[in-house]
RODO-2510 file (C-alpha; in nm, 4 decimals, decimal comma):
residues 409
     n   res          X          Y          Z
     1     x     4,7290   -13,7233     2,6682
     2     x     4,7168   -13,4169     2,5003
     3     x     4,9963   -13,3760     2,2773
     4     x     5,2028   -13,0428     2,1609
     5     x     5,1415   -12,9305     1,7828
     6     x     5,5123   -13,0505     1,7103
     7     x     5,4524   -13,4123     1,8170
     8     x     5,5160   -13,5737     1,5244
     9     x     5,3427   -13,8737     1,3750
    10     x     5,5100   -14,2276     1,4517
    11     x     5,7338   -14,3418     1,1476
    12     x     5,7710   -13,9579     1,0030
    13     x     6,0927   -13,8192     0,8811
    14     x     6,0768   -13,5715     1,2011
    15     x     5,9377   -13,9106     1,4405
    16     x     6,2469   -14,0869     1,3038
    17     x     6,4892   -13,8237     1,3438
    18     x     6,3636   -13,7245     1,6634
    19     x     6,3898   -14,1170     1,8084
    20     x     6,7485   -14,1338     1,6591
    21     x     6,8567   -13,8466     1,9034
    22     x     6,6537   -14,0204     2,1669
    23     x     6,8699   -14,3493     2,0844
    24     x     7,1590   -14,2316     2,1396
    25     x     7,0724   -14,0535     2,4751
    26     x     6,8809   -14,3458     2,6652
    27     x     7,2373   -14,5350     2,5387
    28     x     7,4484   -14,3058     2,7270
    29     x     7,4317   -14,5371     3,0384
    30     x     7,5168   -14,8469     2,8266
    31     x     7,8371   -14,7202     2,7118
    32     x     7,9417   -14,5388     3,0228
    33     x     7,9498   -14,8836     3,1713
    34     x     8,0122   -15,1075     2,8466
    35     x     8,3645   -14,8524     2,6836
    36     x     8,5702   -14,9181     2,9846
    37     x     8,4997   -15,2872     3,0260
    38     x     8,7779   -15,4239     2,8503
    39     x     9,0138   -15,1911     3,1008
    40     x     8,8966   -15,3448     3,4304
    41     x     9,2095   -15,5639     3,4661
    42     x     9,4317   -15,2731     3,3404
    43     x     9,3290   -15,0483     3,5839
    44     x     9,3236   -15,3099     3,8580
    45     x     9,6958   -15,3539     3,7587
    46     x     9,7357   -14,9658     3,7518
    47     x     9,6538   -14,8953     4,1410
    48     x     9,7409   -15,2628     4,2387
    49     x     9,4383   -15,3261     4,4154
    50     x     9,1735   -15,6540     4,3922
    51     x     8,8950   -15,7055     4,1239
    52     x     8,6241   -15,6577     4,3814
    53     x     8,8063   -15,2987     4,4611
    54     x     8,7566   -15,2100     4,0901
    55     x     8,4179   -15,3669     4,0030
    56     x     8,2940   -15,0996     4,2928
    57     x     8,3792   -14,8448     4,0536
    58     x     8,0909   -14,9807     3,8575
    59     x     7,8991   -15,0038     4,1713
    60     x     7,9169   -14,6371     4,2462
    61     x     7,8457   -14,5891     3,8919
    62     x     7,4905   -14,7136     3,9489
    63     x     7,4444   -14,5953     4,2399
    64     x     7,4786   -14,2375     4,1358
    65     x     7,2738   -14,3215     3,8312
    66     x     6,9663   -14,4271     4,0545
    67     x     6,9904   -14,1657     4,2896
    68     x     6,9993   -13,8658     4,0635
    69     x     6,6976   -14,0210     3,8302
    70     x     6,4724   -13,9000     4,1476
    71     x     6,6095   -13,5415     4,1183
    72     x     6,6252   -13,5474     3,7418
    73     x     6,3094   -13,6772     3,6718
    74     x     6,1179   -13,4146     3,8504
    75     x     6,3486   -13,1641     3,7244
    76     x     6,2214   -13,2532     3,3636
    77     x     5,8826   -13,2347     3,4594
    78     x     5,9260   -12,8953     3,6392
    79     x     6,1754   -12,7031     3,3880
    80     x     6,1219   -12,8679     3,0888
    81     x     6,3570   -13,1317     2,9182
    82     x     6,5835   -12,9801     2,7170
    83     x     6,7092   -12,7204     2,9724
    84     x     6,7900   -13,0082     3,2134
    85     x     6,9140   -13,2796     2,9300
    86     x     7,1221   -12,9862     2,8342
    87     x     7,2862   -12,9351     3,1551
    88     x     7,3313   -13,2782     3,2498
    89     x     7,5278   -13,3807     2,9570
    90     x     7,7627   -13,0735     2,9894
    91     x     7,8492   -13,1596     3,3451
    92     x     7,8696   -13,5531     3,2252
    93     x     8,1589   -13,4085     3,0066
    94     x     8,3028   -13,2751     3,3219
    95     x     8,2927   -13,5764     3,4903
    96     x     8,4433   -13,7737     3,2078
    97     x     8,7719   -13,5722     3,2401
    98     x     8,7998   -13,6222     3,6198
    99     x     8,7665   -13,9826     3,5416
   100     x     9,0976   -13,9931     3,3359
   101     x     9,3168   -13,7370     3,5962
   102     x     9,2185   -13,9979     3,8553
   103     x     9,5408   -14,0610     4,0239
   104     x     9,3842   -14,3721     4,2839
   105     x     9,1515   -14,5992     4,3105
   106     x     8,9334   -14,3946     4,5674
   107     x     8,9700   -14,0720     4,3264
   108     x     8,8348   -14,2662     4,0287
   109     x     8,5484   -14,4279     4,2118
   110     x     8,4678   -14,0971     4,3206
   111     x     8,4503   -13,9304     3,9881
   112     x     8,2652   -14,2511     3,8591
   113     x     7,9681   -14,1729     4,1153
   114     x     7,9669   -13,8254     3,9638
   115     x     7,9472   -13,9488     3,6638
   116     x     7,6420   -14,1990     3,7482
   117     x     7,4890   -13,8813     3,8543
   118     x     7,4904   -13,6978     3,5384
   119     x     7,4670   -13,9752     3,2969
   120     x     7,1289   -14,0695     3,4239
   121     x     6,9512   -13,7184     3,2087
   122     x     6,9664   -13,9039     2,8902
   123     x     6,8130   -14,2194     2,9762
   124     x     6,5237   -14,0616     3,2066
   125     x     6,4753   -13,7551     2,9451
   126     x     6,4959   -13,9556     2,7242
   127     x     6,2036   -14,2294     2,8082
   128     x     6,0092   -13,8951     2,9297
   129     x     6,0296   -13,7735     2,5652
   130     x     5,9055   -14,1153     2,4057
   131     x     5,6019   -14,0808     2,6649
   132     x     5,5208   -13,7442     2,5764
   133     x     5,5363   -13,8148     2,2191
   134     x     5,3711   -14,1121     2,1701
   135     x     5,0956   -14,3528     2,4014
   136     x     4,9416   -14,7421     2,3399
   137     x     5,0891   -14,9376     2,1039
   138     x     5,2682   -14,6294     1,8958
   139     x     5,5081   -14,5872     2,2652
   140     x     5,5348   -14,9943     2,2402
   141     x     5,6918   -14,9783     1,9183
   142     x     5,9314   -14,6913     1,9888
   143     x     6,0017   -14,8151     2,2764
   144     x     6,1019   -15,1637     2,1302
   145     x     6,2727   -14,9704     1,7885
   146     x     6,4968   -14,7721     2,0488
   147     x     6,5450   -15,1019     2,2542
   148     x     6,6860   -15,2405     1,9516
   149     x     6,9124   -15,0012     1,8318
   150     x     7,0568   -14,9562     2,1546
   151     x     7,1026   -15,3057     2,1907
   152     x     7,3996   -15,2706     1,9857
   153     x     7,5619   -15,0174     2,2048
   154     x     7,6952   -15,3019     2,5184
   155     x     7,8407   -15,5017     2,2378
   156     x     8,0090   -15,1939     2,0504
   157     x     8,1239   -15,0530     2,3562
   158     x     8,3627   -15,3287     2,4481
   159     x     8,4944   -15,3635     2,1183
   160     x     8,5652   -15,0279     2,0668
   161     x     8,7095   -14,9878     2,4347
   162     x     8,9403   -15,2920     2,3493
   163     x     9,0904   -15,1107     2,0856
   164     x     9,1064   -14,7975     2,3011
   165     x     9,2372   -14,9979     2,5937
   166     x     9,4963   -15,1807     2,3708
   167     x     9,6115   -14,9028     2,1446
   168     x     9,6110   -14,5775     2,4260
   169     x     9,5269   -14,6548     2,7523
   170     x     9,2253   -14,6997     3,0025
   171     x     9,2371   -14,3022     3,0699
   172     x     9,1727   -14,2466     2,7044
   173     x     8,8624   -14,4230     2,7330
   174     x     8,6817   -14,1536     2,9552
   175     x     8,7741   -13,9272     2,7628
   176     x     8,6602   -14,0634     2,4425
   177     x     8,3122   -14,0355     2,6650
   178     x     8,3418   -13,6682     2,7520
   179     x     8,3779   -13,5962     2,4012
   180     x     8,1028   -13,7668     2,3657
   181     x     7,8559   -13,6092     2,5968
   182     x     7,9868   -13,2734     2,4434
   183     x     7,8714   -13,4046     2,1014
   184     x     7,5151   -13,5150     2,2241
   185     x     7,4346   -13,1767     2,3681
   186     x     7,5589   -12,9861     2,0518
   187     x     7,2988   -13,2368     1,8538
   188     x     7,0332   -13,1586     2,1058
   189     x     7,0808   -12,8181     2,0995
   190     x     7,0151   -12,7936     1,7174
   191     x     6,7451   -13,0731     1,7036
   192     x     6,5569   -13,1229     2,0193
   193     x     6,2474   -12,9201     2,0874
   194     x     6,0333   -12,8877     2,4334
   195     x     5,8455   -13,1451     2,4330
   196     x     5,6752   -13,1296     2,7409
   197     x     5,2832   -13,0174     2,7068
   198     x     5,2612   -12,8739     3,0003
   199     x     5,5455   -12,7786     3,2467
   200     x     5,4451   -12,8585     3,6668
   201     x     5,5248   -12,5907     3,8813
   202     x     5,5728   -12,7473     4,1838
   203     x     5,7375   -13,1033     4,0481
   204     x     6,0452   -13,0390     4,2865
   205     x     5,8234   -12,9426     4,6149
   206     x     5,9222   -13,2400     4,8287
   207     x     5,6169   -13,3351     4,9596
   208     x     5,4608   -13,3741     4,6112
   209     x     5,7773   -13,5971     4,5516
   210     x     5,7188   -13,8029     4,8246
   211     x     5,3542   -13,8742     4,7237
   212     x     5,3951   -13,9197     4,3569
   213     x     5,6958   -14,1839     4,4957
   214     x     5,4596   -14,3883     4,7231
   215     x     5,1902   -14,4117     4,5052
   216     x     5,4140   -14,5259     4,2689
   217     x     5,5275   -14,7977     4,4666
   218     x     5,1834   -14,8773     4,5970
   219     x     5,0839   -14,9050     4,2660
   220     x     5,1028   -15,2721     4,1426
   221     x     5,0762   -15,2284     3,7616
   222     x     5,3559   -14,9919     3,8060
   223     x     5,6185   -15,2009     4,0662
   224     x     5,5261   -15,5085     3,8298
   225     x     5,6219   -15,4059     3,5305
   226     x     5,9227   -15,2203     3,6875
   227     x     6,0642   -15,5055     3,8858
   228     x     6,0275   -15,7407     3,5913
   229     x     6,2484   -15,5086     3,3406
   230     x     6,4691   -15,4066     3,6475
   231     x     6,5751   -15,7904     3,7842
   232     x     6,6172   -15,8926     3,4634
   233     x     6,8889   -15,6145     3,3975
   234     x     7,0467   -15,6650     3,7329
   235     x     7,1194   -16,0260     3,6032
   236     x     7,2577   -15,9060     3,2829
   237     x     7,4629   -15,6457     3,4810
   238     x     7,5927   -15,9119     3,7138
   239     x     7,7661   -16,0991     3,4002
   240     x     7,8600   -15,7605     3,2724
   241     x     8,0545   -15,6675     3,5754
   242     x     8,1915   -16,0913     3,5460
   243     x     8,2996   -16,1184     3,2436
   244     x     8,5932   -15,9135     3,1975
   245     x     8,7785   -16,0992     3,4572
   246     x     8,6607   -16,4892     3,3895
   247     x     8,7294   -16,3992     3,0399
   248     x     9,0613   -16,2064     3,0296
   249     x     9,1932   -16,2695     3,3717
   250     x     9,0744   -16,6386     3,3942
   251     x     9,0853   -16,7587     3,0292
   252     x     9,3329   -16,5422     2,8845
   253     x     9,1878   -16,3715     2,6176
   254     x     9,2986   -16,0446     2,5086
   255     x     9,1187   -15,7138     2,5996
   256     x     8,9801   -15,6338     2,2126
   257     x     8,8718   -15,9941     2,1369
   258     x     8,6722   -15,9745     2,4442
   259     x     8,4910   -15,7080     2,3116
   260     x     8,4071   -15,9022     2,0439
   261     x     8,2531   -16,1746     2,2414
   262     x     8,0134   -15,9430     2,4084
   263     x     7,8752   -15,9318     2,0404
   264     x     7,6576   -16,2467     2,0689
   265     x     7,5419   -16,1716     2,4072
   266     x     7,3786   -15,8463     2,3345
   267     x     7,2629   -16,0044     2,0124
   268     x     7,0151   -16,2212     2,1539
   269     x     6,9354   -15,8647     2,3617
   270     x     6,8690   -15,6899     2,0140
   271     x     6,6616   -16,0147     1,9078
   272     x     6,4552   -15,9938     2,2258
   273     x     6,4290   -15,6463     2,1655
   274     x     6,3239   -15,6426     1,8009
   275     x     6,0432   -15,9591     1,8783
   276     x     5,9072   -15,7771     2,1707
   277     x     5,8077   -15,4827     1,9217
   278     x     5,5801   -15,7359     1,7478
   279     x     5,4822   -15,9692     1,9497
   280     x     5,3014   -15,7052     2,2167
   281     x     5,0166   -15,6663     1,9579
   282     x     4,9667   -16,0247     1,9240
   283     x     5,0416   -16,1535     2,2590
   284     x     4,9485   -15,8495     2,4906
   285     x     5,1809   -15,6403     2,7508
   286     x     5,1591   -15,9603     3,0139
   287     x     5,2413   -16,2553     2,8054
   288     x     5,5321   -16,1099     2,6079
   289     x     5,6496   -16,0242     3,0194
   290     x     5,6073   -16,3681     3,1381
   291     x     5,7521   -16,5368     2,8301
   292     x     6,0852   -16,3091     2,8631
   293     x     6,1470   -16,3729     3,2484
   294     x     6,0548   -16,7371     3,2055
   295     x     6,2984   -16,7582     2,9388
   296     x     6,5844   -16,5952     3,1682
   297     x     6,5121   -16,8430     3,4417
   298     x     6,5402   -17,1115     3,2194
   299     x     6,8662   -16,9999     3,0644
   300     x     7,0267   -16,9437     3,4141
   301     x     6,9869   -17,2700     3,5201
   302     x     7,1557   -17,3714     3,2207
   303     x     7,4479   -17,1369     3,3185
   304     x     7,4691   -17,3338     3,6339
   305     x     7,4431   -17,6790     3,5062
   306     x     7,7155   -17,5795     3,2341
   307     x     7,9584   -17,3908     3,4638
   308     x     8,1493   -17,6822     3,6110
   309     x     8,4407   -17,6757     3,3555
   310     x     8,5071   -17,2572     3,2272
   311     x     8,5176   -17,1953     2,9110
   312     x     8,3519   -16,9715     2,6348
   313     x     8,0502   -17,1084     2,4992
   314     x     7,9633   -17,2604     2,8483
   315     x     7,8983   -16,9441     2,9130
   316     x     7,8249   -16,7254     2,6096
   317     x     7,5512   -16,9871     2,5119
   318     x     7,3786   -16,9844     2,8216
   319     x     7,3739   -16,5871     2,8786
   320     x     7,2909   -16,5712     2,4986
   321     x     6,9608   -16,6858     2,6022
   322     x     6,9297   -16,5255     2,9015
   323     x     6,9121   -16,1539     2,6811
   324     x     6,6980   -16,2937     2,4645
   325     x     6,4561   -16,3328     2,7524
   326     x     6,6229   -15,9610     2,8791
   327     x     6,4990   -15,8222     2,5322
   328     x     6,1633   -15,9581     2,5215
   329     x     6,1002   -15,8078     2,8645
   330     x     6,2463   -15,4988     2,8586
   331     x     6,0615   -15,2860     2,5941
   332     x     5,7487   -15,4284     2,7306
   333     x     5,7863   -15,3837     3,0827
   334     x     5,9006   -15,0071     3,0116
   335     x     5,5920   -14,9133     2,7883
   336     x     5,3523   -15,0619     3,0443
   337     x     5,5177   -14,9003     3,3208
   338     x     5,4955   -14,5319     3,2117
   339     x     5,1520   -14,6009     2,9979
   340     x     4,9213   -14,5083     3,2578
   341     x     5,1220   -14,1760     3,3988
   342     x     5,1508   -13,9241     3,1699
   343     x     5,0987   -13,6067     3,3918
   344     x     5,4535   -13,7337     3,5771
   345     x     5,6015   -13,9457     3,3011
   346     x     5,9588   -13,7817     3,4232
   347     x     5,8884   -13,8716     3,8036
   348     x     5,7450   -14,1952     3,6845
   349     x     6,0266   -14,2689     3,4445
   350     x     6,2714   -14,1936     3,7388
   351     x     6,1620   -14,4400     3,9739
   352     x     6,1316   -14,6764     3,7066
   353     x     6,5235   -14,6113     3,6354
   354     x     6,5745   -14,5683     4,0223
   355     x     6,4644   -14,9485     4,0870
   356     x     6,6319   -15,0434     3,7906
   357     x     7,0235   -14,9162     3,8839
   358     x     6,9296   -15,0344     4,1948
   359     x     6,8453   -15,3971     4,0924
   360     x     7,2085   -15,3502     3,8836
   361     x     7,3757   -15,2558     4,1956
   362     x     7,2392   -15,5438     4,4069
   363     x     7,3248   -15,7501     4,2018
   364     x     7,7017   -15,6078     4,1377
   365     x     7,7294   -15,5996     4,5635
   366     x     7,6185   -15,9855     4,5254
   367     x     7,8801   -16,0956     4,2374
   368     x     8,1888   -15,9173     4,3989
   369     x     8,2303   -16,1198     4,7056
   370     x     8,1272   -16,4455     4,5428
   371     x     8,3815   -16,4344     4,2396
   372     x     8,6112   -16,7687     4,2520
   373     x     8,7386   -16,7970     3,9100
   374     x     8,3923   -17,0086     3,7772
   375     x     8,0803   -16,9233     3,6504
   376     x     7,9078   -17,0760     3,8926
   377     x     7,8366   -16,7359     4,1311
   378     x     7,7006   -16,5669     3,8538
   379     x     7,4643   -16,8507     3,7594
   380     x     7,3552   -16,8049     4,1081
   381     x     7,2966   -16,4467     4,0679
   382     x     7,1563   -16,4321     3,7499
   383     x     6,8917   -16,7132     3,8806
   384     x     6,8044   -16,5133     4,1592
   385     x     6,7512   -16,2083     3,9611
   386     x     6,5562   -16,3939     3,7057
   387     x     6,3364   -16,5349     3,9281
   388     x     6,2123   -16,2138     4,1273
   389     x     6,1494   -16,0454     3,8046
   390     x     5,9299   -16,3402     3,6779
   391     x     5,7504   -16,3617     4,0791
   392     x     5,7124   -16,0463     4,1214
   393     x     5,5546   -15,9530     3,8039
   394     x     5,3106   -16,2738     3,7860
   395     x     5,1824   -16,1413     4,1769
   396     x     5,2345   -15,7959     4,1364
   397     x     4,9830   -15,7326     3,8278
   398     x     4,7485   -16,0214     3,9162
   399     x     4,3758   -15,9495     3,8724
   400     x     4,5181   -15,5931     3,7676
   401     x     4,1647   -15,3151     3,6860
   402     x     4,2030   -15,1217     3,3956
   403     x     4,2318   -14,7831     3,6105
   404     x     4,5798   -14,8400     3,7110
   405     x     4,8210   -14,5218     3,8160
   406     x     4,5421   -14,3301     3,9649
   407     x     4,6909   -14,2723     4,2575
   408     x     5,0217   -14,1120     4,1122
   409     x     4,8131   -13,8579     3,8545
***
């Protein structure tokens, strides 16, 4: 890679400032799902209609996150990132708004979708900036510093839309995250430069789409490392979409101490998170991979042996050690991804996020019918989802050459 003369050198004042801003934009997915958490049961109450009705406003979340990264990520690589980060996050704020006027179900599911759509620029802009700024190990350790931090943003979310939740409504809590998508694009306005080398004409020409999309997928290295990040989150999202109602509807506990129980799980996340950093220049890409996803199997069959009687730490315990696994994977699995692709790093970065929503919505469209009041569906799930990202990443990169991503370039 051939980097801009305003790349800036990992762990400067201008690197850190520049992977703060980054931060907080790859977490604007994270706490577009995690803020309105703790309302799920309000809002089910609020339109009278089942939990599986209002989980699919979740759904529809991720389902307009994974379709947009395909348009966005292109986008990026054709225009340039800030004009479309800048965009995005303007219509996000939009979106936010319509959330809150939502006067059904079907309106608010609706706007959710729409707001899937546009939330997906700061994640994929964002990874595309970490790739153009940094490569090898340097992009390992942002990636895992920026895994990290943003690791605290699912267990702040919940807590913070408890309070919301308990104190002003669920309505207030969208637009608590309009006003925050208008603050993100004031910051990037005054501190995000172009950071793209080289902007590709034709990046939107759908044939060239098409191509750069199989090749992706026929690429091993790449579907590996993608499926192994992407599982693993579809198990964490299938708890995430759970919780709320084994926890508040089936336990009884009250909408802003469940936030606070989200805390541990997306502490052994940030632990995962902070290891991986480290251990990927000791261990290597592959065996930090393989430890995570083993370790995720191995808590959710814990889950399932423990979910015969609900209660708390039956389940906080085991899905603490399921994001530890989820944390050691993820940083990883995205660095080793995008490594080998840096002439598409935005179409690359937006199939990686494509097959990861995607995973997250499978896995939602699983959990929704299942739900009985136990644990034990989720363990299930989670299982299932652990598993393929373990399988598929042990057969996928077998054997793996050193030229991989060729056929995308």
């Amino acid at each position: 890679m051939s980097p801009s003369p305003d790349v800036p050198l990992f762990g400067s004042r201008q690197a850190t400032r520049t992977l703060a801003l980054i931060t907080a934009l790859v977490s604007l997915g994270a706490l577009s799902m995690s803020l309105y958490v703790p309302s799920l049961p309000a809002i089910q109450r609020e339109f009278a209609v089942g939990p599986d009705a209002v989980q699919r406003t979740l759904t529809f979340f991720l389902i307009g996150f994974a379709g947009a990264q395909l348009v966005i990520g292109p986008a990026s690589d054709a225009f340039g990132r800030r004009p479309v980060l800048l965009v995005g996050l303007f219509a996000y704020a939009g979106a936010g708004v319509f959330c809150a006027m939502a006067p059904d179900i079907l309106s608010l599911t609706l706007a959710r979708f729409v707001q899937g759509f546009t939330a997906c620029v700061g994640p994929v802009v964002g990874r595309a900036v970490v790739r153009d700024l940094f490569e090898g190990p340097a992009a390992a350790r942002a990636f895992g510093l920026v895994g990290t931090a943003i690791a605290i943003v699912p267990a702040l979310g919940p807590i913070l839309g408890g309070a919301i939740q308990a104190r002003l409504g669920w309505e207030a809590a969208f637009l608590t995250l309009a006003a925050i998508g208008i603050a993100l694009a004031g910051i990037s306005v005054l501190r995000l430069r172009e950071t793209i080398a080289t902007r590709i004409a034709d990046a939107m020409r759908p044939g060239r789409l098409v191509a750069i999309y199989w090749s992706l997928l026929r690429n091993g290295h790449f579907l590996g490392h993608a499926m192994a990040g992407a599982f693993l989150f579809g198990g964490f999202f299938a708890y995430f979409s759970d919780a709320p109602f084994l926890f508040i509807d089936e336990l009884g506990i009250a909408p802003d101490i469940f936030g606070f129980l989200m805390v541990f799980t997306v502490g052994g996340y940030a632990s995962g998170a902070f290891l991986s950093g480290r251990l990927v220049g000791r261990w290597g890409t592959r065996r930090v991979i393989l430890a995570g996803t083993l370790c995720s199997v191995v808590a959710a069959m814990l889950l399932i042996a423990l979910s015969g009687d609900l209660s708390v730490p039956r389940v906080i315990a085991p899905m603490c050690l399921f994001t530890l696994g989820f944390g050691l994977t993820l940083p990883a699995s995205l660095a080793g991804a995008l490594g080998p692709f840096p002439r598409v790093a935005g179409s690359a970065s937006a199939m990686l996020g494509f097959i990861q929503m995607s995973a997250a919505s499978l896995s939602s469209l699983m959990v929704q019918p299942l739900y009985d009041g136990t644990a034990t569906p989720l363990g299930f799930v989670v299982l299932g989802m652990s598993a393929t990202a373990f399988l598929g990443y042990l057969l996928l990169t077998r054997g793996e050459g050193g030229a991989a991503g060729e056929g995308a370039r």
